[in-house]
N, C-alpha and C positions, 0 to 999 in steps of 0.2 A: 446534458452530457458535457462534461467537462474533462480536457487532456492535461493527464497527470504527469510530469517529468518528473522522474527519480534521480537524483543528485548526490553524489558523493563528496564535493566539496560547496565552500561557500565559494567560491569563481564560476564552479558549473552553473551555481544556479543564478546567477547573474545573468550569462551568457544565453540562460534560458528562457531570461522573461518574453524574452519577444515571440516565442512561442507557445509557451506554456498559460492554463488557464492556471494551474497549481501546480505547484513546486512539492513534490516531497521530498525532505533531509532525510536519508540514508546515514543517519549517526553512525550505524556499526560499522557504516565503509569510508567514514574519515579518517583520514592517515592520522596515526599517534591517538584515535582515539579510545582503542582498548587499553592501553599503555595512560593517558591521561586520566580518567575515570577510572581507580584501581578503586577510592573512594569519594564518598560524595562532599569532602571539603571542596575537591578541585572543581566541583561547577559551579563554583561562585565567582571563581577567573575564567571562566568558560565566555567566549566571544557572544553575548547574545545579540550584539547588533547586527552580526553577520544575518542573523535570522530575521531582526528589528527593522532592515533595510528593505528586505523583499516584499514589495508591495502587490503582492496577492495570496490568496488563500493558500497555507501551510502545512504541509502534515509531517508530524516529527513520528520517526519511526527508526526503534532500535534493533533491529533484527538476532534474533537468537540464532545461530548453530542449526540444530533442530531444524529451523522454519527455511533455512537457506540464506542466512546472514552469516552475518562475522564475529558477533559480540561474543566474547569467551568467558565475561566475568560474572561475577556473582548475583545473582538474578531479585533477590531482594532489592538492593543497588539498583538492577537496570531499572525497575517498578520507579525507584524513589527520583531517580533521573526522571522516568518519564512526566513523573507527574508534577515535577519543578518547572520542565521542559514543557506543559502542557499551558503554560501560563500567556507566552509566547507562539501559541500554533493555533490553529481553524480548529484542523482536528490531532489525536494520538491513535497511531495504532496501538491495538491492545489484542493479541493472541486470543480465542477461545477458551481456551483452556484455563485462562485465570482467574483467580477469584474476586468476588466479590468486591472485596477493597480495592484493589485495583484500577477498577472504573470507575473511581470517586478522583476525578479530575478536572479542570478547570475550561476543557473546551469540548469541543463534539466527538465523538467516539468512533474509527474504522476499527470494529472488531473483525480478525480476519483469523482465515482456517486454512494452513497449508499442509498441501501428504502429495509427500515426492514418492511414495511408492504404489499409491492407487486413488480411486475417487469412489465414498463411501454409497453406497445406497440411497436411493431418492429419500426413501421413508429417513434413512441416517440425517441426511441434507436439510429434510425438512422440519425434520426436529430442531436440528443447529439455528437456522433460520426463525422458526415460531420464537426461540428463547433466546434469540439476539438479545442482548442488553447494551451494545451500541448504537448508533444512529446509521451506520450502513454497515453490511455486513459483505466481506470480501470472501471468497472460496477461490483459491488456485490449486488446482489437482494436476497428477498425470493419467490419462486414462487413452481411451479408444472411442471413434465414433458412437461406440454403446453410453460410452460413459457422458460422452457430449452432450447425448440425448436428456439426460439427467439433468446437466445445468441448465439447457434451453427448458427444460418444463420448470425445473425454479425459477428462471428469471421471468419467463410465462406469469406465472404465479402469484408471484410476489415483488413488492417495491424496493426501493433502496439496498440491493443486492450489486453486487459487483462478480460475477462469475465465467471464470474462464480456463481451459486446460492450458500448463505448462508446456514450452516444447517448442523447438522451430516448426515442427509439423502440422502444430495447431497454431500456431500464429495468428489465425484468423478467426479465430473464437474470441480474441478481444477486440475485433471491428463486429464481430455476430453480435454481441453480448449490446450493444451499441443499439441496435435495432432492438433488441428487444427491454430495451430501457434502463441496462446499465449506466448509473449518475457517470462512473468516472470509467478513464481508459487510460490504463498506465504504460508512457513509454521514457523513452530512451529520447538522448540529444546531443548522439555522438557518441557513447559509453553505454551500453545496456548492464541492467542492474540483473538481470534475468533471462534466462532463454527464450524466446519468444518475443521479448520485447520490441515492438515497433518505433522506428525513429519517429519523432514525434510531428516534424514536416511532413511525410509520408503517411503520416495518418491523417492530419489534416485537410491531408487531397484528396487522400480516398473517403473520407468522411463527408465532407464536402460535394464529392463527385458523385456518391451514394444520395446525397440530400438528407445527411445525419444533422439534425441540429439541436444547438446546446440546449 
């Protein structure tokens, strides 16, 4: 199990090493960067040592609109970003829902599935899951204890899953998810990227205190 800090600049994630197992860049939450990427000449001036400096595992991740990010532009574009950007990172997040070419990129794959308005059906879940074509697959839903039930039997289940309810209320489905063999646990270090996000010191202790280990 490893503590993921989600990072919205290149200073945050500096500031994060000494906590963080892995850093992930939140591109769609860097300032000036919908405005910078309008097209893809400009990522050839794009700081890559900002990313080139951080000496541990990276996940470059562009968030759509949609998924609960920021990135507003053209989505061919965000594709071609990522997978410039994938050259530079451990892993890339890559939506669900994309195709095929998509996932022809240069490092390991967090394909992930977000629904800010319910958490689909096990049998739904376990299809997503059988027909991952990344290397871990993330699920954050909103739902209710019923629906919790749902992630705990896939993470049960199955390996290299990442799954958890959105929410301050569930907050603690991403230290549950830990126990039952969730690789990664995304938080926060100072600035949450999400609701529910745990500061990533306060995981550590609870982690730690619980007898979670990496």
């Amino acid at each position: 199990m490893k503590i993921v800090v989600s990072v919205s600049s290149f200073d945050e994630a500096l500031k994060a090493l000494n906590v963080a197992d892995v850093i992930e860049f939140r591109f769609d939450l860097f300032e000036g960067f919908n405005d910078l990427f309008n097209n893809l000449d400009n990522l050839d001036s794009f700081e890559f040592e900002g990313i080139n400096k951080i000496n541990k595992p990276k996940i470059v991740t562009i968030r759509r609109e949609v998924d609960g990010g920021k990135y507003k532009g053209d989505e061919t574009l965000r594709i071609e970003m990522l997978k410039k950007l994938s050259s530079h990172a451990d892993y890339i997040d890559l939506e669900s829902d994309l195709d095929d070419d998509a996932f022809k990129v240069k490092c390991k794959i967090i394909e992930s599935y977000h629904n800010f308005k319910e958490t689909p059906s096990y049998e739904e879940l376990k299809n997503m899951v059988e027909s991952k074509r990344g290397d871990i697959f993330k699920i954050a839903t909103v739902g209710n204890k019923r629906d919790l039930e749902k992630l705990v039997k896939i993470l049960c289940n199955y390996e290299d899953v990442v799954a958890f309810l959105m929410g301050k209320d569930f907050a603690f489905s991403r230290i549950l998810a830990t126990f039952l063999g969730s690789p990664l646990i995304y938080c926060h270090y100072g600035r949450a990227v999400a609701e529910g996000q745990i500061n990533a010191v306060d995981a550590r202790k609870i982690l730690e205190i619980l007898g979670v280990k990496e």
